[in-house]
C-alpha positions in Angstrom: -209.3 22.2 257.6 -209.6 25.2 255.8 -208.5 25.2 252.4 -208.3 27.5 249.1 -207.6 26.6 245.8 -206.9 28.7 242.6 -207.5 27.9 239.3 -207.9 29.7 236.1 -204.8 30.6 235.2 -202.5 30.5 232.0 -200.9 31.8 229.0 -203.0 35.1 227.2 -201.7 37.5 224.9 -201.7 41.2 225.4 -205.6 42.6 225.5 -207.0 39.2 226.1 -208.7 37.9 229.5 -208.9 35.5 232.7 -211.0 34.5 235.0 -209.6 33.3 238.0 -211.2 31.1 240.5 -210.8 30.6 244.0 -212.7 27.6 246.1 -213.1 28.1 249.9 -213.7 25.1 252.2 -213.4 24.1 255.9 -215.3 27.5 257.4 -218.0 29.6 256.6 -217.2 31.9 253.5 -219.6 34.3 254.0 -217.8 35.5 257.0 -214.3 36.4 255.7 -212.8 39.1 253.8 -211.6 37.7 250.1 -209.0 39.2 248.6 -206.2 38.2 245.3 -202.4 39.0 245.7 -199.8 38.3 243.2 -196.2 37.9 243.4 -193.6 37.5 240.3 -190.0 36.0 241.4 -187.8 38.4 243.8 -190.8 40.8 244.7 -192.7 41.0 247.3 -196.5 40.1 247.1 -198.5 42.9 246.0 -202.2 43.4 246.7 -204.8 43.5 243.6 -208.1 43.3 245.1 -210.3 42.5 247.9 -213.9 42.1 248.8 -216.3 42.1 252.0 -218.5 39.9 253.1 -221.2 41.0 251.5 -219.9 41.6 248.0 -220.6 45.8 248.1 -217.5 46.7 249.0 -214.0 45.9 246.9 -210.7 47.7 246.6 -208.5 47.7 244.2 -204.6 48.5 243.5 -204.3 51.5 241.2 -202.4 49.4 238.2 -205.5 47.3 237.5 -208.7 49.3 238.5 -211.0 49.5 234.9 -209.9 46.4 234.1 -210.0 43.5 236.5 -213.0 43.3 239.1 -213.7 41.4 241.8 -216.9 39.0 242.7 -217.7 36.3 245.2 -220.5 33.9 244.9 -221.5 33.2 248.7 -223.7 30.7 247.8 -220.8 28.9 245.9 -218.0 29.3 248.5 -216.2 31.0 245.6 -214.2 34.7 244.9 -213.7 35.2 241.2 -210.8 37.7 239.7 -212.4 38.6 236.0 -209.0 40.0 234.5 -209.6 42.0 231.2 -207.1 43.8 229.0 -204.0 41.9 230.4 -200.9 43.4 230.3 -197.4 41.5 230.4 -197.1 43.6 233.5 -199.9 41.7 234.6 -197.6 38.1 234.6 -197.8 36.7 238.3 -198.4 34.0 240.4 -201.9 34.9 241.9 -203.0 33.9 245.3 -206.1 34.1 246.9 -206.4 34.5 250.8 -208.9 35.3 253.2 -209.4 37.4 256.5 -211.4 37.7 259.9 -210.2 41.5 259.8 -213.7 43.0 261.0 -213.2 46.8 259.8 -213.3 46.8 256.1 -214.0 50.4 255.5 -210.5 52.3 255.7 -209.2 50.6 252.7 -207.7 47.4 251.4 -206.3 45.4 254.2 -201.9 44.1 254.1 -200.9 41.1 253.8 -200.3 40.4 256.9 -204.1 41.0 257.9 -205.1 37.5 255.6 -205.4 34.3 257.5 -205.0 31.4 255.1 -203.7 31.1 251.4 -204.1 29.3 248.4 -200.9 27.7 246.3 -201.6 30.0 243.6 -202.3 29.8 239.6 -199.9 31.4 236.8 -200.9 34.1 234.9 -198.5 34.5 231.8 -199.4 37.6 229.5 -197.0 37.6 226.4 -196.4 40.6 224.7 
């Protein structure tokens, strides 16, 4: 079965850094869209970043572009979130998902367009 599973996360001050981790299994992860989403309590989820298949392409939401970036390691089933210069707007659950979308040139895809989910890690940024 097809699983993710997030890991990284934790308590950082202003200015300091993350990397998250997120493992793929059950299906080829080469072939699927990655992207990171985060969510803080009575908001909806809100896109960060996503990647293609290949690596060369990523998006990014406008709050975080400069200082988090986006990788995958096809070779080790894994999408990485390097998060620099956190901010305590920056506090979330993050979630990692992935996609079958094919067309991954007119801009980050929704929500709606990821397939399966990880259970999330906590990012805490205290100011």
């Amino acid at each position: 079965q097809v699983q993710l599973v997030e890991s990284g996360g934790g308590l950082v001050q202003a200015g300091g850094s993350l990397r998250l981790s997120c493992a793929a299994s059950g299906r080829t992860f080469s072939s699927y869209i990655m992207g990171w989403f985060r969510q803080v309590p009575g908001k909806e989820r809100e896109f960060v970043a996503d990647i293609s298949r290949s690596g060369g392409k990523t998006y990014y939401t406008d709050s975080v572009k400069g200082r988090f970036t986006i990788v995958r390691d096809n070779a080790k089933n894994t999408v990485y979130l390097q998060m620099n210069n956190l901010k305590p707007e920056d506090t979330a659950v993050y979630y990692c998902a992935d996609s079958t979308v094919v067309n991954f040139t007119d801009g980050p895809l929704t929500s709606t367009q990821y397939d399966y989910w990880g259970q999330g890690t906590q990012v805490t940024v205290s100011s």
